[in-house]
SEKOL-793110 format. One record per residue (C-alpha): residue in one letter; x, y, z. Coordinates in pm, whole numbers, plus 50000, padded with zeros to 5 digits. Layout:
AXYZ/...
This chain:
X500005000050000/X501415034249920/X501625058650170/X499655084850131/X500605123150270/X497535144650129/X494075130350168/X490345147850046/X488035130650133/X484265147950034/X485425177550011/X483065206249968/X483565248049946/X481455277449824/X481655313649783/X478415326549900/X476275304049707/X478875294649399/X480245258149529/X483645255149388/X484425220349508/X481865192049539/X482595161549690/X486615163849636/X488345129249716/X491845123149653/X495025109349767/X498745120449731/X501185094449774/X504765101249925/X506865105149658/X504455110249394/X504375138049111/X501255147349092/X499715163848822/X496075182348863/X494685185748535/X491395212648431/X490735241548318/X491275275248418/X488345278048675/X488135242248718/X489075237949136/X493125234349089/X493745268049292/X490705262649532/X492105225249640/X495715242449683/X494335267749934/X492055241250142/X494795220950156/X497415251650250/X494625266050494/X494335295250323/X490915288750238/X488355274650492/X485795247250343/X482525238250489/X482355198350457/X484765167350437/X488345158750560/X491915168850530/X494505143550596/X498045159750577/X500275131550695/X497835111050839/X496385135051075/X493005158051053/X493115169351369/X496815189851415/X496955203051009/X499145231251068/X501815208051195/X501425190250847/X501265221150684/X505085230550809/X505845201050607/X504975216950257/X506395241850030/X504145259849754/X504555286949475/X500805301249427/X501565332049235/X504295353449235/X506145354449589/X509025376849510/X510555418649542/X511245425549191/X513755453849291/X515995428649450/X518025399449299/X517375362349369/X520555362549662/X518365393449836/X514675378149783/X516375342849944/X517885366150243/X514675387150365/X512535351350327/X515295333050520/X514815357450824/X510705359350770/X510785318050812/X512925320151034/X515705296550910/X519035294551110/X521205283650845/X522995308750650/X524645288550342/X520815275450302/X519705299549994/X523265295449816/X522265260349854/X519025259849723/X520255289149444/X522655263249311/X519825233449266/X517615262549085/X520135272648837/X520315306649004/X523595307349184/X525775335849064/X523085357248932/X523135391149016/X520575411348835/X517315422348987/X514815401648964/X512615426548715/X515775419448496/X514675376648478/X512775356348225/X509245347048338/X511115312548356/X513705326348602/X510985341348811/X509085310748857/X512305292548936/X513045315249207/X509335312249317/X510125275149397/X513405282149574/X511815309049807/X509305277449870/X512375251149971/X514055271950235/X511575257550482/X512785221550379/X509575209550251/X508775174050209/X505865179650001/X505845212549748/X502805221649585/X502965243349225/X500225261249070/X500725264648716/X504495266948731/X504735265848339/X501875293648248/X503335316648051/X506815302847946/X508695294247638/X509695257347584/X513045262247655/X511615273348041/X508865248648040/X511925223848032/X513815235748268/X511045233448527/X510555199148400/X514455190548496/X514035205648832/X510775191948955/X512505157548855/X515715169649075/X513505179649382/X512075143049364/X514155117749225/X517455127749441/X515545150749730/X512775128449771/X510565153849750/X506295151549693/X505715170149419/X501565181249339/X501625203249055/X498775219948843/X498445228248485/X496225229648173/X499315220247935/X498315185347973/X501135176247714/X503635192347922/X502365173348228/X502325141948073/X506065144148040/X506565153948414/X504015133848597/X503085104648750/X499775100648876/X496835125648745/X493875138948910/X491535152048617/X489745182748840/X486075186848605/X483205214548793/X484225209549116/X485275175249143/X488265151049073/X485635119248877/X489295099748827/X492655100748902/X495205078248642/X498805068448637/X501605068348351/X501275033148313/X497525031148328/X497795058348019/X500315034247876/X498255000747879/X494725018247768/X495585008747395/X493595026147150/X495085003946843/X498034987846628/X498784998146314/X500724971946064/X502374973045738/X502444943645585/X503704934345197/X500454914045114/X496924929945274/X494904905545161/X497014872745286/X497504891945628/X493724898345623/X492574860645615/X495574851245855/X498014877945992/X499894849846138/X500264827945873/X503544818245715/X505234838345485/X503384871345566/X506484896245592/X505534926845871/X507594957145757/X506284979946001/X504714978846299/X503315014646569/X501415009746862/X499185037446987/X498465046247302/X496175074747470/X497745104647545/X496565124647833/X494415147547656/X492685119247486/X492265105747815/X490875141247960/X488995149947671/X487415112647637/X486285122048034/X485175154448030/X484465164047719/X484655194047518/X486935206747249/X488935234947429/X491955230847578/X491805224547982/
């Protein structure tokens, strides 16, 4: 059985009488990427900030680590970029400096550290001076100077080029292949999320109506396409003798077949 660090189970929140999440379960396993998948409006943002307290929600449970009762002692376990967290006037060494002292963290060489793992060591411009990618990077080192075991990113890719899309990729990989590191992230590039991922949760109205894996993706065949040199022998037996195959694909769904086949619609989510 996995372990599981984040659990929703019926989850349910409104503004005034707009319910944003109905009946929200899902589970986050240690040591999971996590990819929430939806559209813009969908409940990505609204989960994040039940599950970071920053929203209140009238019905369900919170797990954080196996507890519901003490959450903000979970919650000093996770890390999050939701929007931007940064002073533009100062450079990444300066932002990592004032957010050491607001956390309170002791160690000194700690944002050099973390600089380093972001690609930002040695950088010395101000941050009004980076790339959106640049910005976001340094949104998700601010986040790791508490030592998070679980980090939670909202749509850490909106807005970048590929060549930044990338190198998010690479470093959510970093934080969780050699840190260990939980990763949940968000987006509505499901491409882009298929490549970074490993379990979805596809977030439709509300609600989360499934949650899939890489390799469930991989083994949901949609077909097999041959090329053979005789299409009439290979008709009345494919595995006869003598029938030469020259070519041989094998499709399988992609996540936004998957999300599209689920929720419908023709946008992108």
């Amino acid at each position: 059985m996995s372990e599981a660090v984040i659990s929703l189970k019926g989850i349910e929140k409104s503004y005034g009488k707009h319910k944003v999440l109905t009946d929200v379960n899902l589970q986050i396993n240690k040591g999971d990427i996590f990819g929430l998948v939806g559209r813009n409006g969908a409940g990505k943002t609204t989960m994040f900030k039940v599950i970071l307290g920053l929203s209140a929600y009238e019905k369900g449970t919170l797990e954080i680590c196996g507890d519901s009762k003490n959450l903000a002692k979970g919650r000093e376990k996770i890390g999050f970029l939701v929007g931007a967290n940064y002073f533009d006037y100062m450079n990444a060494r300066q932002n990592m400096e004032y957010y050491r002292i607001l956390k309170g963290v002791k160690d000194k060489k700690l944002p050099a550290k973390i600089l380093k793992v972001v690609g930002l060591d040695g950088v010395k411009k101000p941050v009004k001076n980076f790339s959106m990618g640049m910005k976001q990077r340094l949104g998700i080192a601010i986040a790791l100077l508490s030592k998070p075991e679980i980090l939670i990113l909202d749509e850490p890719t909106n807005g970048l080029d590929p060549q930044g899309i990338a190198d998010i990729r690479e470093l959510v990989q970093t934080l969780n292949e050699q840190y260990g590191m939980t990763v949940i992230i968000s987006s509505h590039i499901l491409g882009e999320l298929q490549h970074t991922a490993h379990r979805f949760g596809i977030v439709n109205e509300g609600t989360v109506p499934r949650t899939i894996s890489q390799e469930d993706l991989l083994s949901e065949q949609k077909a097999v396409r041959i090329r053979v040199d005789d299409v009439e022998r290979a008709r009345a037996a494919l595995n006869a003798a003598g029938v030469q195959i020259l070519n041989e694909v094998q499709e399988t769904r992609s996540l936004e077949d998957f999300y599209f086949g689920l929720v419908g619609g023709e946008e992108h989510a």
